[in-house]
PDB file of N, CA, C and O in Angstrom, chain B, residues numbered from 101:
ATOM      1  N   UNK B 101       0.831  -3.017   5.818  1.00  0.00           N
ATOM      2  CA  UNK B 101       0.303  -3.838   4.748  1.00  0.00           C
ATOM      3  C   UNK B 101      -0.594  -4.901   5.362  1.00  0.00           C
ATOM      4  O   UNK B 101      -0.087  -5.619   6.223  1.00  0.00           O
ATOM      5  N   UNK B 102      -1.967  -5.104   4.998  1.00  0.00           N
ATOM      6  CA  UNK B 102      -3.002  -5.932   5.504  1.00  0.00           C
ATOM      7  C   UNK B 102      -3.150  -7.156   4.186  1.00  0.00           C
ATOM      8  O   UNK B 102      -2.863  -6.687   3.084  1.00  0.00           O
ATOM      9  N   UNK B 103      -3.476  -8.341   4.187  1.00  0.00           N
ATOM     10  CA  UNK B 103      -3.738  -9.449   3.678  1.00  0.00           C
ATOM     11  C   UNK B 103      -4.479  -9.977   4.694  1.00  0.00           C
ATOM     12  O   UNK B 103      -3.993 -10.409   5.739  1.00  0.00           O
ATOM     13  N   UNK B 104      -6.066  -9.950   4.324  1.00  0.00           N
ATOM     14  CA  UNK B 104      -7.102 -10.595   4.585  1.00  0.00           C
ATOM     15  C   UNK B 104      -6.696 -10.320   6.362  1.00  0.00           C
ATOM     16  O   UNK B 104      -6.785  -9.154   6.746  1.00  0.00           O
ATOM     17  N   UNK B 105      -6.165 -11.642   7.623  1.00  0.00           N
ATOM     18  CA  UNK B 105      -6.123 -11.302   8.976  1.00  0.00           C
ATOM     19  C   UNK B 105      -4.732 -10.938   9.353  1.00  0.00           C
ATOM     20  O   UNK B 105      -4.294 -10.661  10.470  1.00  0.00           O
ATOM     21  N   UNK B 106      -3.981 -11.003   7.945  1.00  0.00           N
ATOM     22  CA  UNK B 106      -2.240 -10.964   7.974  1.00  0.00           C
ATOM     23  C   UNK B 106      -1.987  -9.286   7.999  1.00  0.00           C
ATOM     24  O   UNK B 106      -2.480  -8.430   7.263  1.00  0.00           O
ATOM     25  N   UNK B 107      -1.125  -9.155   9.014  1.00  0.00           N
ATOM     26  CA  UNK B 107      -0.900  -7.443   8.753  1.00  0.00           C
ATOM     27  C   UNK B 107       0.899  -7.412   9.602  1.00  0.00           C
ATOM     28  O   UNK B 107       1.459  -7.807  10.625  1.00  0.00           O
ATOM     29  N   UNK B 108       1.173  -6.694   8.394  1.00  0.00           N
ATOM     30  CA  UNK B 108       2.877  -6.234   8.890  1.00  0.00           C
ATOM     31  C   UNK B 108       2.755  -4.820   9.021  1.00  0.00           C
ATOM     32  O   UNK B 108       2.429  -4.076   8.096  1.00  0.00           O
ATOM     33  N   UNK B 109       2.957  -4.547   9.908  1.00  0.00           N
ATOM     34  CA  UNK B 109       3.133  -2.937  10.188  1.00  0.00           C
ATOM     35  C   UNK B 109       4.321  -2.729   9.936  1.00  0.00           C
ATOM     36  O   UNK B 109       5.241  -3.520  10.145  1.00  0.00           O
ATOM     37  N   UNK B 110       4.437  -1.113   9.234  1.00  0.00           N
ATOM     38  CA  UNK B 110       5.671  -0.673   9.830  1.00  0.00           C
ATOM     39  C   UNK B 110       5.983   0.050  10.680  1.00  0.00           C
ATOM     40  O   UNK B 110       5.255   1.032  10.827  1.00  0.00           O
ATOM     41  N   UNK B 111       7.243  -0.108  11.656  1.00  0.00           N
ATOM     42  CA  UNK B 111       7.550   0.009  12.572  1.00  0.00           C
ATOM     43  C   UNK B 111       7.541   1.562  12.784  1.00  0.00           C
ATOM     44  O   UNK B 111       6.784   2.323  13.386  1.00  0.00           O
ATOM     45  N   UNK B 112       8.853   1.750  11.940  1.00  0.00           N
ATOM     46  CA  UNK B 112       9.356   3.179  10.973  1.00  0.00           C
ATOM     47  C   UNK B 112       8.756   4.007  11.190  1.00  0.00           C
ATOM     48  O   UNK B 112       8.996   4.707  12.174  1.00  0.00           O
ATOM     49  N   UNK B 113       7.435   4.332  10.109  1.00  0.00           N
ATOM     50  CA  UNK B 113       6.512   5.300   9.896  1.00  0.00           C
ATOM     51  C   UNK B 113       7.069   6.362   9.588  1.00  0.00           C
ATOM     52  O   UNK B 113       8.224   6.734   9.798  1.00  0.00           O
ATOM     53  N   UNK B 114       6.116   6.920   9.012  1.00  0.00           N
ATOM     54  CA  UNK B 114       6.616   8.494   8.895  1.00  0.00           C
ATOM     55  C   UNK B 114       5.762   9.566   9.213  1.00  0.00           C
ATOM     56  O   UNK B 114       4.557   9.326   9.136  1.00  0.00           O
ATOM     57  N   UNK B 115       6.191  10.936   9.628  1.00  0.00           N
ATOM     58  CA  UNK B 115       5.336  11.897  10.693  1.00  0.00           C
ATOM     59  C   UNK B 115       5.015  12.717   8.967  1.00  0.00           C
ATOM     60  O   UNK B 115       5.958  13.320   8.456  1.00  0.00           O
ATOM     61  N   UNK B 116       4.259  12.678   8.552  1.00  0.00           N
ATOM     62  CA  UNK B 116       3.618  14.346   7.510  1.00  0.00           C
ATOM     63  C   UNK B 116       2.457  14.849   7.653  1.00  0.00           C
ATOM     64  O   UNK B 116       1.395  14.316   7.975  1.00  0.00           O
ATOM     65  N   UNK B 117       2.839  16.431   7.267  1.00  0.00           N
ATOM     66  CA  UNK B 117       1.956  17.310   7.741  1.00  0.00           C
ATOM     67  C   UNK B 117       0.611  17.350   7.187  1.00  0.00           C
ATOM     68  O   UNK B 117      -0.167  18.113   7.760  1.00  0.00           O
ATOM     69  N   UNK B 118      -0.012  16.409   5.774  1.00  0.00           N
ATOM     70  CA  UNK B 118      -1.186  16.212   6.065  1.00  0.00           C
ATOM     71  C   UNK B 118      -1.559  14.536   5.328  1.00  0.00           C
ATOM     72  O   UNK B 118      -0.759  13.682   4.945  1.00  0.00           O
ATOM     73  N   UNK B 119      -3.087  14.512   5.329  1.00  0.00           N
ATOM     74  CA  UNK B 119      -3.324  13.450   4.733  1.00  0.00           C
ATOM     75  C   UNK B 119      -3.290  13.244   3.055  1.00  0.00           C
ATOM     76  O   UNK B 119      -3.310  12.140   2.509  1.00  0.00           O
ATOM     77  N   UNK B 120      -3.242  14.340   2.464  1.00  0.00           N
ATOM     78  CA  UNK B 120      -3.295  14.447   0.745  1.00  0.00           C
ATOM     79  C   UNK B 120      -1.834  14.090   0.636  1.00  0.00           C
ATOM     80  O   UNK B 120      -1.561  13.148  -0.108  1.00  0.00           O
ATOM     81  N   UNK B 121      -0.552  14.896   1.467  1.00  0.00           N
ATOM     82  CA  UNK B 121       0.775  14.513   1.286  1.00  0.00           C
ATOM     83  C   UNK B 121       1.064  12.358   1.767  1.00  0.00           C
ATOM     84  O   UNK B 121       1.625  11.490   1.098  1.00  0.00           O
ATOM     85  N   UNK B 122       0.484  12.283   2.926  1.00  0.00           N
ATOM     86  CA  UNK B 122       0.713  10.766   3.187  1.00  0.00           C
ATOM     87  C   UNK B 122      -0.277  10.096   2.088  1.00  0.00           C
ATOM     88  O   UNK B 122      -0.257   8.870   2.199  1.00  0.00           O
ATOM     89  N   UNK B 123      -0.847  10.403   1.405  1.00  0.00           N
ATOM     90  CA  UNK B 123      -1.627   9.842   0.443  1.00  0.00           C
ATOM     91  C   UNK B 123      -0.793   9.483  -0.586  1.00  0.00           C
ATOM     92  O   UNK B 123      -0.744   8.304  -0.939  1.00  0.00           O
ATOM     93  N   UNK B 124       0.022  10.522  -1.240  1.00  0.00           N
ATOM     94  CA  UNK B 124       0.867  11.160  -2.371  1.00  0.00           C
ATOM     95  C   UNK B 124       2.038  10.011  -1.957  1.00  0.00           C
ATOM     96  O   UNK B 124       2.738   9.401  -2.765  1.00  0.00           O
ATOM     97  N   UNK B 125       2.059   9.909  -0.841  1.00  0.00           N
ATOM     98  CA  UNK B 125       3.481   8.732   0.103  1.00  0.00           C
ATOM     99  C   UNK B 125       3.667   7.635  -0.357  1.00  0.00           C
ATOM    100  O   UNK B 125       4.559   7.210  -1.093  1.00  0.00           O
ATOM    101  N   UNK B 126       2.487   6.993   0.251  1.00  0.00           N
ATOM    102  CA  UNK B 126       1.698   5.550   0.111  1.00  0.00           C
ATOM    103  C   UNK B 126       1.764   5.493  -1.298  1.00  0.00           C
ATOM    104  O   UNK B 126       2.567   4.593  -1.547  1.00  0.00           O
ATOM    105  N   UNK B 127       1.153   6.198  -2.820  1.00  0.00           N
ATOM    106  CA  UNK B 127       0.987   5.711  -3.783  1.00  0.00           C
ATOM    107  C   UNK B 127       2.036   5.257  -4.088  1.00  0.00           C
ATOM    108  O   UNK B 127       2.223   4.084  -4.409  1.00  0.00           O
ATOM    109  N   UNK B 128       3.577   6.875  -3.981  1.00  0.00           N
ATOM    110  CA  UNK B 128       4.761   6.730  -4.710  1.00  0.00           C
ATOM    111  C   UNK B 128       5.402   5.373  -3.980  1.00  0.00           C
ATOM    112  O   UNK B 128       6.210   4.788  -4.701  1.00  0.00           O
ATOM    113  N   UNK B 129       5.153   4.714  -2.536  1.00  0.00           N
ATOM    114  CA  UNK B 129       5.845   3.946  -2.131  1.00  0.00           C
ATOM    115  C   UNK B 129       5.603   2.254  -2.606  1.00  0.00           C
ATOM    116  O   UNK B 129       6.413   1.328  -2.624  1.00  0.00           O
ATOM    117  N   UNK B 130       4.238   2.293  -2.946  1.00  0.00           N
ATOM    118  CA  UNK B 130       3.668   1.309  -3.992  1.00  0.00           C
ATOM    119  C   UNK B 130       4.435   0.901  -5.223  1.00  0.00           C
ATOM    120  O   UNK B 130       5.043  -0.081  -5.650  1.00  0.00           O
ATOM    121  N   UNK B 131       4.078   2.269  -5.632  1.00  0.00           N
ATOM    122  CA  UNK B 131       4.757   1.891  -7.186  1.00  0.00           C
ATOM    123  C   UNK B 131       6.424   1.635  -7.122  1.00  0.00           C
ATOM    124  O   UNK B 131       6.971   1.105  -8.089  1.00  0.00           O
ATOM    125  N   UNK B 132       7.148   2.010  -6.021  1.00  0.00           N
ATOM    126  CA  UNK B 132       8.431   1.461  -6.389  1.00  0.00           C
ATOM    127  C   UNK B 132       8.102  -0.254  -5.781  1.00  0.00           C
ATOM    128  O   UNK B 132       8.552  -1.177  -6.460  1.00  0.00           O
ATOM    129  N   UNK B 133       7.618  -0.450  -4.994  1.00  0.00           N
ATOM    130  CA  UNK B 133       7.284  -1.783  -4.434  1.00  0.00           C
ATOM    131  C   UNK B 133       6.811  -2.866  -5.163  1.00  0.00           C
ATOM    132  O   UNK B 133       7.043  -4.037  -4.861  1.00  0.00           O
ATOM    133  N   UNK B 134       6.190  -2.522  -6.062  1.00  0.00           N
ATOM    134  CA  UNK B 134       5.169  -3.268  -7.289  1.00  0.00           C
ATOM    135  C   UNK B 134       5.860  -4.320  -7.303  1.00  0.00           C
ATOM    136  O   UNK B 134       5.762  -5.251  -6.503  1.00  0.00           O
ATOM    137  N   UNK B 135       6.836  -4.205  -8.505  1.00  0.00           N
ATOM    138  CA  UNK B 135       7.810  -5.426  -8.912  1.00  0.00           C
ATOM    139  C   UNK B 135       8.342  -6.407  -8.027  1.00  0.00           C
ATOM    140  O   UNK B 135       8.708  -7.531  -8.370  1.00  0.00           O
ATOM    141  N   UNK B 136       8.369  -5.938  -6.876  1.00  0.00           N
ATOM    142  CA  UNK B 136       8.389  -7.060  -5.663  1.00  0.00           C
ATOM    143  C   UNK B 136       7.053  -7.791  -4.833  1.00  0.00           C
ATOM    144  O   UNK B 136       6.848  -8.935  -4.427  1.00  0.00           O
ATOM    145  N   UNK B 137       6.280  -6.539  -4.807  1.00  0.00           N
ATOM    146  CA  UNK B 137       4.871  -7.297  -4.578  1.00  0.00           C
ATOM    147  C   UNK B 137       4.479  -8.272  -5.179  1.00  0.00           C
ATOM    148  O   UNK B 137       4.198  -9.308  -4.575  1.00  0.00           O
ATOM    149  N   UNK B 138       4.327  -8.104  -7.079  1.00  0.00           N
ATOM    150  CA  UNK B 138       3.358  -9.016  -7.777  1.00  0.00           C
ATOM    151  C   UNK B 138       4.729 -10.377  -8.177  1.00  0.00           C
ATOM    152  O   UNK B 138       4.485 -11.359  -8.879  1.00  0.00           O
ATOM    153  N   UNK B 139       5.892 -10.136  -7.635  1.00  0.00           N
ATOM    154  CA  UNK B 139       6.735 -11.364  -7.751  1.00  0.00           C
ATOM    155  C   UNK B 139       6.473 -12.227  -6.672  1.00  0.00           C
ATOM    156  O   UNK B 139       6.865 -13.392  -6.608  1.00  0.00           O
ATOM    157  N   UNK B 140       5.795 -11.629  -5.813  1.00  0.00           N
ATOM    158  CA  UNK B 140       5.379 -12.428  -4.438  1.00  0.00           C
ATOM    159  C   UNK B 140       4.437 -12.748  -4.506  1.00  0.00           C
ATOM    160  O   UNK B 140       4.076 -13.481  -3.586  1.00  0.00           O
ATOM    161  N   UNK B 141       3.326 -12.407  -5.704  1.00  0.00           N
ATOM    162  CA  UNK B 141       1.786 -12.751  -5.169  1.00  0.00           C
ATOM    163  C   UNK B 141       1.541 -11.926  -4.624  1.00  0.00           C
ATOM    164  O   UNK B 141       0.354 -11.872  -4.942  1.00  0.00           O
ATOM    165  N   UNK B 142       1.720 -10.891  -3.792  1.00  0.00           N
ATOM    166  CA  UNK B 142       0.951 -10.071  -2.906  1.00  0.00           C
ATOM    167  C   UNK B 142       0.119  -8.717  -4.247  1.00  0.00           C
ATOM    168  O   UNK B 142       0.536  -7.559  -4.210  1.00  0.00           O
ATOM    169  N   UNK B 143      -0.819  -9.050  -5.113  1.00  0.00           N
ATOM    170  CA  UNK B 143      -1.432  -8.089  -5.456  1.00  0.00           C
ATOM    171  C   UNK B 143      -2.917  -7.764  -4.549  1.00  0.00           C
ATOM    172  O   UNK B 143      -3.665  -6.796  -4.690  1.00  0.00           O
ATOM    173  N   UNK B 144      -3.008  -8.566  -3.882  1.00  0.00           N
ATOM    174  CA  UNK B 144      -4.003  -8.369  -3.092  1.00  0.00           C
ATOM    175  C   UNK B 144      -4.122  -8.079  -1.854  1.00  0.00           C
ATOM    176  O   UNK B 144      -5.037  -8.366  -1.082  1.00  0.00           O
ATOM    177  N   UNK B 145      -2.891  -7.328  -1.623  1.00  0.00           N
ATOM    178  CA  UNK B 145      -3.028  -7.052  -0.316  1.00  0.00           C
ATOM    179  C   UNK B 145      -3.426  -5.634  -0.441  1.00  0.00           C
ATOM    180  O   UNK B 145      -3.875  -5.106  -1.459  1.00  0.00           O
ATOM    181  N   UNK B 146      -3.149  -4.902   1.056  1.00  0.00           N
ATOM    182  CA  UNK B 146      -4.000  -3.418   1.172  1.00  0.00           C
ATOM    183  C   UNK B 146      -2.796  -2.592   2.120  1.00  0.00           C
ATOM    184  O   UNK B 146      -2.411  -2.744   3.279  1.00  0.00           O
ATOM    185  N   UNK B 147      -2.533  -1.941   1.356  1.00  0.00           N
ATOM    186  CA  UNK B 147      -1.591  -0.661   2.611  1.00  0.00           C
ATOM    187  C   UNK B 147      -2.585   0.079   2.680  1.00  0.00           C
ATOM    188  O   UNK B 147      -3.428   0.469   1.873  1.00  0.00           O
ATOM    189  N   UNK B 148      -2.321   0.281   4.100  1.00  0.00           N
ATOM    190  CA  UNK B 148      -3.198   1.050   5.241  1.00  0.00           C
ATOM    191  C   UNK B 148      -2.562   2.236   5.620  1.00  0.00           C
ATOM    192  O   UNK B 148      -1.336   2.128   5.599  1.00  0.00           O
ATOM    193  N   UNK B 149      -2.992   3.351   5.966  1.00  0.00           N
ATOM    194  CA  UNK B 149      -2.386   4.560   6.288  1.00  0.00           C
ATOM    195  C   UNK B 149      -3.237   5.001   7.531  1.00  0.00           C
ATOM    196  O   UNK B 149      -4.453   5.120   7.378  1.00  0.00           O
ATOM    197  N   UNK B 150      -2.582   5.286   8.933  1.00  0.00           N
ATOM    198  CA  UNK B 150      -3.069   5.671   9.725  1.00  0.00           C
ATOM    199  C   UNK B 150      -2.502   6.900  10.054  1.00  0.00           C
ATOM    200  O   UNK B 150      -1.522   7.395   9.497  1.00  0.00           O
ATOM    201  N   UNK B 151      -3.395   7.571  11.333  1.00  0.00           N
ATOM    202  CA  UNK B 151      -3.034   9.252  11.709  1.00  0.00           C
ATOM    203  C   UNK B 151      -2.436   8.491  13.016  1.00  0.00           C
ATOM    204  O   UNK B 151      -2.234   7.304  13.275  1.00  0.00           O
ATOM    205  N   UNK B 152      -2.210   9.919  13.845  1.00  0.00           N
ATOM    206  CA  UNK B 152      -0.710   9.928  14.906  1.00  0.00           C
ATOM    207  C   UNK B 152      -2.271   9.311  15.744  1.00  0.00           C
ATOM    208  O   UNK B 152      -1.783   9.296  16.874  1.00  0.00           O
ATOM    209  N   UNK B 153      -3.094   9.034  15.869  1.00  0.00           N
ATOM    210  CA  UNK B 153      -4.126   8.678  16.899  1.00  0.00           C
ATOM    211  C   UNK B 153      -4.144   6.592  16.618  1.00  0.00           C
ATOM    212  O   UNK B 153      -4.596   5.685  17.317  1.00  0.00           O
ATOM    213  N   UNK B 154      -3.727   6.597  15.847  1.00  0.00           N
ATOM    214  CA  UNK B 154      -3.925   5.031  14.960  1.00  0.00           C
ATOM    215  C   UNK B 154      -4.906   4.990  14.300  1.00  0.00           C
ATOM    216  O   UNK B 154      -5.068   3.783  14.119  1.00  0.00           O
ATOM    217  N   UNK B 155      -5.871   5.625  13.693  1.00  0.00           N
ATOM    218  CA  UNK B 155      -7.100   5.233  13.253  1.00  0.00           C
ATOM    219  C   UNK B 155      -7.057   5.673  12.044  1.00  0.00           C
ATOM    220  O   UNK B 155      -6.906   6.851  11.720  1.00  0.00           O
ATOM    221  N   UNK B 156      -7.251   4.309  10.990  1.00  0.00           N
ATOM    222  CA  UNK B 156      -7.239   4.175   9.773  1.00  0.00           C
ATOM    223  C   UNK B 156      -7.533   5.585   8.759  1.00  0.00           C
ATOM    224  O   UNK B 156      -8.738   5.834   8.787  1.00  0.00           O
ATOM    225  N   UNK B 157      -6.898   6.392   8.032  1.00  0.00           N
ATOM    226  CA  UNK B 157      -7.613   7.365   7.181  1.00  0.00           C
ATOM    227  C   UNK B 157      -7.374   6.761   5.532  1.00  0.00           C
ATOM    228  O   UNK B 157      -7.881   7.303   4.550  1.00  0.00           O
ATOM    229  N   UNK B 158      -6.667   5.775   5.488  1.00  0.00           N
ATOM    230  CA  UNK B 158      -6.554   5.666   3.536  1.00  0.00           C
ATOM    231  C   UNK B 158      -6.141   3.905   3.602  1.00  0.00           C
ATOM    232  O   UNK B 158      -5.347   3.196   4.220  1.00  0.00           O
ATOM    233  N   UNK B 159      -7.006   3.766   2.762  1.00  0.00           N
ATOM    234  CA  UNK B 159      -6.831   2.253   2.296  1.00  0.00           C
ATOM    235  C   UNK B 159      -6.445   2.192   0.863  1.00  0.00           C
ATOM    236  O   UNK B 159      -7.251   2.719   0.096  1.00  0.00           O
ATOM    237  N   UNK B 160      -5.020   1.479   0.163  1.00  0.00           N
ATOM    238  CA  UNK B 160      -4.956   1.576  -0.925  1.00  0.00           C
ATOM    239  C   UNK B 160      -4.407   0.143  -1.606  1.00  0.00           C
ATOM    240  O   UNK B 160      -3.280  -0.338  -1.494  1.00  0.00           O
ATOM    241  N   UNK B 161      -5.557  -0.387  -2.347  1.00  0.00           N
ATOM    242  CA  UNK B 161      -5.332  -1.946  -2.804  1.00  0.00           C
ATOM    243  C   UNK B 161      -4.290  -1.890  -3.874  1.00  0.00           C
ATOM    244  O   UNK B 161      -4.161  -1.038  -4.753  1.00  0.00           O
ATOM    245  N   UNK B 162      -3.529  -3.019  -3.624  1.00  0.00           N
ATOM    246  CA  UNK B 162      -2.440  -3.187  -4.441  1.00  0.00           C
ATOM    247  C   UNK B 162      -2.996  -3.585  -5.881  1.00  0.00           C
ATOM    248  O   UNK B 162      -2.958  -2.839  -6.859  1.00  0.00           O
ATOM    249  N   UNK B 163      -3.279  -4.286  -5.869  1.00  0.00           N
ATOM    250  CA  UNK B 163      -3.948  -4.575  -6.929  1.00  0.00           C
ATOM    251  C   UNK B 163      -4.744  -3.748  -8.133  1.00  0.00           C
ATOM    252  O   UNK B 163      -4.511  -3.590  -9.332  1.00  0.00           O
ATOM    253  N   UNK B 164      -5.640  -3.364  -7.369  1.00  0.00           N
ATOM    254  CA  UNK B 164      -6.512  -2.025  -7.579  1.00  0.00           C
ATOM    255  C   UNK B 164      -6.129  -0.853  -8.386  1.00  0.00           C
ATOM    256  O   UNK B 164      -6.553  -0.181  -9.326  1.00  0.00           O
ATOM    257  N   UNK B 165      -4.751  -0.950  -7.272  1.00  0.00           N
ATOM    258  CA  UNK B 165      -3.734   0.429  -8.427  1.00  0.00           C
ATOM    259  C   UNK B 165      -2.996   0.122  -9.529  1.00  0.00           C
ATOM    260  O   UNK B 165      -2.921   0.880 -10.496  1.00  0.00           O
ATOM    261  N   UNK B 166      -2.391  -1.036  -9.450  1.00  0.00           N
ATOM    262  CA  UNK B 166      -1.538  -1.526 -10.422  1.00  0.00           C
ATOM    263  C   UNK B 166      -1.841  -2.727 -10.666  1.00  0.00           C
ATOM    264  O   UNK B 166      -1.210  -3.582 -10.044  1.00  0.00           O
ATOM    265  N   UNK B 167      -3.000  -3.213 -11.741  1.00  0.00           N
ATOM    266  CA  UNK B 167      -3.391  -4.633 -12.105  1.00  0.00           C
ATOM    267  C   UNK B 167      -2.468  -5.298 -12.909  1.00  0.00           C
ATOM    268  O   UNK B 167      -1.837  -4.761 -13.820  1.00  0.00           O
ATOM    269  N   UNK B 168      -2.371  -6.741 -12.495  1.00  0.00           N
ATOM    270  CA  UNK B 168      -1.203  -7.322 -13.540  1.00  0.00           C
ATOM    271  C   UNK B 168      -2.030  -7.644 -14.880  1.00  0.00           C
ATOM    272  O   UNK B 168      -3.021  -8.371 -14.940  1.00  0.00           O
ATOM    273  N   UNK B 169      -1.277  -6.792 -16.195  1.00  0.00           N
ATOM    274  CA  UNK B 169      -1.773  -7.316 -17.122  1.00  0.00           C
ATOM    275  C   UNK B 169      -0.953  -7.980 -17.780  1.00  0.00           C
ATOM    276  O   UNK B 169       0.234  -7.721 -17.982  1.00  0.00           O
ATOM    277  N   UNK B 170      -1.872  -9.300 -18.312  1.00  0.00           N
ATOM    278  CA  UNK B 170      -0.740 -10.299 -19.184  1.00  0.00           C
ATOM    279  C   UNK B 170      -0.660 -10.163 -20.881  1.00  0.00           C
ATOM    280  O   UNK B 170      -1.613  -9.569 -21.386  1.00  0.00           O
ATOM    281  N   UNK B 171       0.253 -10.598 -21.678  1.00  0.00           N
ATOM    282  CA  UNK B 171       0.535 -10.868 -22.770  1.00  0.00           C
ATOM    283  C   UNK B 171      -0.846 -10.885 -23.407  1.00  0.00           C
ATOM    284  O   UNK B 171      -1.733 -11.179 -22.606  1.00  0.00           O
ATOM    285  N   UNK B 172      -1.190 -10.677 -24.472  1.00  0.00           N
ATOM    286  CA  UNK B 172      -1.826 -11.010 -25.601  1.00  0.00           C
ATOM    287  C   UNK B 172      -1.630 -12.133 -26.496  1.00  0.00           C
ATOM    288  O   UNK B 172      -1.345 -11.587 -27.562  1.00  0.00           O
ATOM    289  N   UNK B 173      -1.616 -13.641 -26.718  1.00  0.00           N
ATOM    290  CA  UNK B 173      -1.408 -14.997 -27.438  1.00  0.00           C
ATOM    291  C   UNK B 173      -1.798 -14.872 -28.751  1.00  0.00           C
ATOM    292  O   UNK B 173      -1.717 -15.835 -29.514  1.00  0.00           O
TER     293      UNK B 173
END
């Protein structure tokens, strides 16, 4: 997870056999995350998805995917 020069890696990771499946990863791992993200403020951050080499293949804004929408007054 990247915020602007802030970045937490995870340690963990996980090995899959391609990039459409770690794509499919990252979204589903978002959306259970949401409700803790946008309680934190973090809609603006960016999970990053790298290959077994480190080099970036998928950027996916939090925000982007799941915008907070508010009430109607």
């Amino acid at each position: 997870m990247r915020h602007g020069e802030e970045f937490e890696p995870d340690l963990t990771g996980l090995d899959l056999p391609s990039a459409e499946i770690a794509q499919a990863e990252a979204f589903n791992a978002l959306r259970d995350l949401w409700d803790e993200l946008a309680m934190e403020g973090f809609t603006d951050w960016t999970m990053e998805l790298a290959d077994e080499r480190g080099e970036i293949i998928l950027r996916l804004s939090v925000g982007a995917l799941f915008p907070l929408t508010l009430p109607v007054s």
